[in-house]
C-alpha positions in Angstrom: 87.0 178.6 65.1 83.0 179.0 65.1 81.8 182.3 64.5 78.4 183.2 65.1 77.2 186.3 64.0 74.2 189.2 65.7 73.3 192.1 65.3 72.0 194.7 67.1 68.0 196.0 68.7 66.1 196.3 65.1 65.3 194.6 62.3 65.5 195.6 58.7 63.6 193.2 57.6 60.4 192.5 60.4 58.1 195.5 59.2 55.8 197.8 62.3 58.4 195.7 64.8 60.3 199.1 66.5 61.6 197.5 69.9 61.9 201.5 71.2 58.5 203.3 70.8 58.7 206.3 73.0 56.3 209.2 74.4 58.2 212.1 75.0 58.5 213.9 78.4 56.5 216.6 76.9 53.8 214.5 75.5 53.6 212.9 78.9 53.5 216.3 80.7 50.6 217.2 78.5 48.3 214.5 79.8 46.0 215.7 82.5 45.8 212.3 84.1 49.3 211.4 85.6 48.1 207.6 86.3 46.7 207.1 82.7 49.6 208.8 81.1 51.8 206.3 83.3 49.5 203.5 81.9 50.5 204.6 78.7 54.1 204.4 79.0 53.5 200.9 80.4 51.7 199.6 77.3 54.1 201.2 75.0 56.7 199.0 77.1 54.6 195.7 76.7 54.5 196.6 72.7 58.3 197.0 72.9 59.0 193.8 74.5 56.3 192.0 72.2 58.4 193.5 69.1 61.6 192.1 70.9 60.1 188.4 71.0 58.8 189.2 67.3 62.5 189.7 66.4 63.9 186.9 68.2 61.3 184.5 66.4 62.7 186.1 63.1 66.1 185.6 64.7 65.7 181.7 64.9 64.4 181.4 61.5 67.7 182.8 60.3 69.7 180.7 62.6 71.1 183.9 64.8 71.5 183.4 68.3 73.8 186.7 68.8 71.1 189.8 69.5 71.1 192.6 71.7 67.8 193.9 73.2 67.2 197.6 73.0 67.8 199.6 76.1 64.6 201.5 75.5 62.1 198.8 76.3 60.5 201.3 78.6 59.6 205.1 77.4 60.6 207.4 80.3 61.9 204.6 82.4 64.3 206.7 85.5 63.3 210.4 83.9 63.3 212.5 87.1 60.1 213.3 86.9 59.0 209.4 86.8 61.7 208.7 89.8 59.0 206.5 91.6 57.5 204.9 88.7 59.0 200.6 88.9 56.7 199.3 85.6 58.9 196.1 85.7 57.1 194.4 88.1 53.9 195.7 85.8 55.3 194.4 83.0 56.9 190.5 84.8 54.2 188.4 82.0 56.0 190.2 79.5 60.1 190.0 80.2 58.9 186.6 81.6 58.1 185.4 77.8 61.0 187.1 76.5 63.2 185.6 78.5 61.6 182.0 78.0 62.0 182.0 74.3 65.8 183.1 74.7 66.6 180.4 77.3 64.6 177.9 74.8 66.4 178.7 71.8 69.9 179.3 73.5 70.2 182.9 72.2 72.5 184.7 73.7 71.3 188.4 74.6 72.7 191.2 75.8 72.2 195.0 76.3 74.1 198.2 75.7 73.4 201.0 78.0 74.1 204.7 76.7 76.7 206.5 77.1 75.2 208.8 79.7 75.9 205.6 81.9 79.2 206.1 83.2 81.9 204.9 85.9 84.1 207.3 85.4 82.3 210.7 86.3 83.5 212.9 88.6 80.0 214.2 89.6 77.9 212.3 91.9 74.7 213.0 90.7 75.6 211.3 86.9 77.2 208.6 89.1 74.4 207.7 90.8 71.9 208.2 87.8 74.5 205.8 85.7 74.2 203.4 88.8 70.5 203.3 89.1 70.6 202.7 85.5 73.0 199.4 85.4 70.2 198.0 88.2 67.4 198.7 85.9 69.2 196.9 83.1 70.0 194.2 86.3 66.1 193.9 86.9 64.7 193.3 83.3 67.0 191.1 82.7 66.2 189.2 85.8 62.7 189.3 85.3 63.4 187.7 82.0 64.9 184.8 84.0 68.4 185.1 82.6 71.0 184.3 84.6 74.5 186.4 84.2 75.3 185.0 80.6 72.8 188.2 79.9 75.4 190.6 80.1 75.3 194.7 80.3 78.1 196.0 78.0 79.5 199.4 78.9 82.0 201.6 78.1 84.9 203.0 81.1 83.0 206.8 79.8 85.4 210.5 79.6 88.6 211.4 81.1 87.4 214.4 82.1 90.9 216.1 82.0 92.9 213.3 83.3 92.5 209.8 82.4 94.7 208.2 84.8 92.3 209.7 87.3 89.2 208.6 85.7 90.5 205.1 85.1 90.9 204.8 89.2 87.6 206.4 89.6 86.1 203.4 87.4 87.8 200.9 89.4 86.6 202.4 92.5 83.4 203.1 91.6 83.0 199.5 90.0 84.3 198.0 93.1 81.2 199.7 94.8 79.1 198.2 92.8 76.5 195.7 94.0 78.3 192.1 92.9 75.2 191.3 90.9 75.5 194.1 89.0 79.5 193.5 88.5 78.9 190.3 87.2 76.8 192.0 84.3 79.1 193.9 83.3 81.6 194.1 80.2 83.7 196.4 79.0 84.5 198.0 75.3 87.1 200.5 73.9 85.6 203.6 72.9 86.6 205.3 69.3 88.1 208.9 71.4 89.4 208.4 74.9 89.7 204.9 76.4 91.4 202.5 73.5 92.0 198.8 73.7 94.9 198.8 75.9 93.6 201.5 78.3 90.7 199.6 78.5 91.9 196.0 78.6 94.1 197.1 81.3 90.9 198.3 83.4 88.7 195.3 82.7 91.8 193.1 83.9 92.4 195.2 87.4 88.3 195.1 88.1 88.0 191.4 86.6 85.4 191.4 84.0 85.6 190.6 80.6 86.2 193.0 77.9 84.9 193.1 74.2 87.0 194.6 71.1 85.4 196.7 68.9 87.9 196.5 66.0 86.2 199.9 64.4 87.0 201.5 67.6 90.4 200.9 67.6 90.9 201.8 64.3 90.4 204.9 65.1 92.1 205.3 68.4 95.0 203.5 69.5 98.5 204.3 70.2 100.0 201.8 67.3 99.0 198.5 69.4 97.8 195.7 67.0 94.5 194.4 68.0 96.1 190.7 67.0 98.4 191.4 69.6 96.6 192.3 72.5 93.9 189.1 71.7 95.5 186.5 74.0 95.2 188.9 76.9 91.5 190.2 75.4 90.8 186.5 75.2 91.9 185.9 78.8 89.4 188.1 80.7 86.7 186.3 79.2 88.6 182.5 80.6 89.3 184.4 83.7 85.1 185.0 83.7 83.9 181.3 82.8 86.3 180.2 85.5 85.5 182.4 88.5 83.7 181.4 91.4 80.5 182.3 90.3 77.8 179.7 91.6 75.4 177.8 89.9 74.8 180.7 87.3 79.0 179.9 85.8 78.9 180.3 82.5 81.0 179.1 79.8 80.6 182.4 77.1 82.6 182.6 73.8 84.6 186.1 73.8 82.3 188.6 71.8 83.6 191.4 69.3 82.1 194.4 68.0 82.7 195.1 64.4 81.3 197.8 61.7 83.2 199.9 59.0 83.7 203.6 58.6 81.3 205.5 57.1 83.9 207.3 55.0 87.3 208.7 54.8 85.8 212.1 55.8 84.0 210.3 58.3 85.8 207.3 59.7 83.9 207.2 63.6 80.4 206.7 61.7 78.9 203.6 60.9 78.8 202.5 57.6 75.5 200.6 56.1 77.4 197.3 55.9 80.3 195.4 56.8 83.5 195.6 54.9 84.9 191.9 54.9 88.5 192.4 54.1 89.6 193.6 57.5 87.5 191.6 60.2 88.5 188.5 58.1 92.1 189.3 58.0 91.9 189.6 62.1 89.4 186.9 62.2 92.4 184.4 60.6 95.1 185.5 63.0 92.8 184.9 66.6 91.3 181.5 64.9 94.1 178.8 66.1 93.4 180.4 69.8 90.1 181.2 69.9 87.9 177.8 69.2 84.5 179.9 69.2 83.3 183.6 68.7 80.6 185.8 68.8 80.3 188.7 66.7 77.9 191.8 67.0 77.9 194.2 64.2 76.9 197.2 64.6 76.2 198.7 61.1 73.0 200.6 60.3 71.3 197.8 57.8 71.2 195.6 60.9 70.5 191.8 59.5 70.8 193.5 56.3 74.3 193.7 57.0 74.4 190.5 58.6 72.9 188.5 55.5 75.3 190.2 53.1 78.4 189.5 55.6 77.3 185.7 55.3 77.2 185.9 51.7 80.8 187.8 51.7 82.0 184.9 54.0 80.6 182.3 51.2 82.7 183.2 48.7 85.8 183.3 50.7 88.4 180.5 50.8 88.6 178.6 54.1 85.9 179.8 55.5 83.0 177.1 55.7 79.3 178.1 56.4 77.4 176.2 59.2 74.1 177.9 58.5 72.9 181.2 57.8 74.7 183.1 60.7 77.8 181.0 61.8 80.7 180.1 59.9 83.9 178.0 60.9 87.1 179.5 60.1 
C-alpha cells in the first residue's frame, strides 16, 4: 500500500503565509466607503490565495501532494450583509494560478467547509445558507480549473432530537442538490452524533464516498471496529471512480483523517502531533486491500506533525519510505 501523507490549510514552517486573513464585519461596517471597503476584502482574498500557492510551492519541495485549501480564502464571503457581493469572478487571475500549479504538480486538494454547513437542518434558512455555501466552495474550485477530483468534505451535521430523522433529511436534501455540487461531495464521521456506521450507511444510500477519521471514531462508536467496516468504507470510494461521471472520472485513492487526543481529560481535541502506534496498527490491517492511500492529519503542528510522522514511520519495520511524505506499507 502507498500512503501519501497532507496536512491541512497552514504551514508551520512558511513564515507571514496565513491562507485566512480576515476583516471583521465590524471593521468593515466602520468604513465609510462601502465599495472601497469591498475592495478591501477582495485584496485580502488575492493575498490569501497567493499564500495558498506559497504553500503549495513549499508543499512540492517536501514531496506532499495531500493539502487542503482553507475555506476562508475570502473575508466576509456570503455574510448577509455582503449577500450581493460575487469577488470570484474579481479574483478568476488568482484561483486561475492556483489551480494551474495543482494540476501541474498532481496535488490533490481539497476543502472542508464548517460545520455551520449542514444537510441535516431542520430550518430552512441554515439550509439554504449551508447550500449557497457548498456552491461557493463549487465556484472556486471551478475557477481554479479543477475538475471533481477537488472534492468538498462534509460532515451529515446534528440530529436535532432524532437522528433517524435527520439522516432522511440529509438524503433528501442531498438528493436536491445541484449534481455538480453532489459530485463534490464526501462525507466524514463526526466525534458526537453521526459515527462511522451511521455515516457510512448515509454516504452508501446518497452514493458518495466517505472518509474515516479514525480520532473520530474513537471517540464515538457503538463497539464497530474501524478494520471492519474498511471494505465497505473502501467501496464507496470504487463505487465513485467507477460511476458514470464523464470525462471529469476520476480514479482517487480513499482518504483518511487521522490526529490523536489531546489528552485523557480531553480526548475530542487535537493533539500537536500524531501518535504512530494506532494509525499504523490500522494502517497494517487495510494494507493487503487497499493498494494506495491518502492521509490528512489534522493536528495543530500542521507539517510539523507531518515531518515527525515521516520520521516515526522511518524507524518502523516494514514500512519503507518513498520520499519525504509517502511511504509503502
Amino acid at each position: 500500500m502507498i500512503i501519501r501523507l497532507g496536512y491541512v490549510a497552514m504551514s508551520m514552517t512558511v513564515q507571514n503565509a496565513s491562507p485566512s486573513r480576515t476583516m471583521t464585519a465590524t471593521t468593515f461596517n466602520k468604513l465609510m466607503d462601502r465599495e472601497a471597503a469591498i475592495r478591501k476584502l477582495e485584496r485580502l482574498g488575492a493575498e490569501n490565495i497567493h499564500n495558498t500557492l506559497r504553500l503549495l510551492r513549499h508543499n512540492r519541495a517536501h514531496d506532499i501532494m495531500v493539502f487542503r485549501i482553507s475555506s476562508k480564502l475570502i473575508p466576509l464571503i456570503g455574510h448577509e450583509m455582503l449577500e450581493e457581493w460575487d469577488p470570484i469572478p474579481t479574483l478568476a487571475a488568482e484561483f486561475e494560478e492556483l489551480g494551474h500549479y495543482a494540476k501541474q504538480h498532481g496535488m490533490r486538494v481539497s476543502f472542508h467547509p464548517d460545520h455551520f454547513t449542514v444537510l441535516s437542518t431542520p430550518k430552512e434558512d441554515v439550509l439554504r445558507k449551508s447550500i449557497q455555501d457548498l456552491d461557493r466552495h463549487d465556484a472556486m474550485l471551478n475557477a481554479m480549473g479543477l475538475g471533481k477530483e477537488a472534492m468538498c468534505n462534509i460532515h451529515v451535521g446534528g440530529s436535532y432530537g432524532d437522528k433517524e430523522k435527520a439522516s432522511k433529511r440529509f438524503i433528501h436534501n442531498f438528493r436536491e442538490l445541484r449534481p455538480e455540487i453532489q459530485q463534490r461531495i464526501t462525507l466524514e464521521n463526526d466525534d458526537k452524533t453521526f459515527n462511522a456506521l451511521d455515516t457510512l450507511e448515509i454516504a452508501e444510500e446518497v452514493g458518495v464516498p466517505m472518509v474515516l477519521d479514525i480520532h473520530h471514531h474513537a471517540v464515538n462508536n457503538n463497539g464497530e471496529d474501524a478494520r471492519e467496516l474498511w471494505p465497505r468504507i473502501r467501496q464507496t470510494w470504487l463505487r465513485h471512480e467507477d460511476g458514470e461521471s464523464g470525462p471529469e472520472e476520476t480514479h482517487l485513492p480513499p482518504k483518511i483523517h487521522v490526529s490523536s487526543p489531546r489528552s485523557d481529560t480531553d480526548p475530542r481535541s487535537h493533539a500537536d502531533y500524531v501518535e504512530i502506534g494506532p494509525l499504523l496498527s490500522f494502517l497494517r490491517v487495510i494494507a493487503p486491500t487497499t493498494p494506495s492511500l491518502d492521509i490528512m492529519i489534522e493536528a495543530k503542528k500542521k507539517d510539523d506533525a507531518l515531518f515527525r510522522l515521516m520520521e516515526d514511520f522511518k524507524e518502523q519495520e516494514g514500512v519503507s519510505v518513498l520520499n519525504q511524505a509517502s511511504i509503502q506499507l
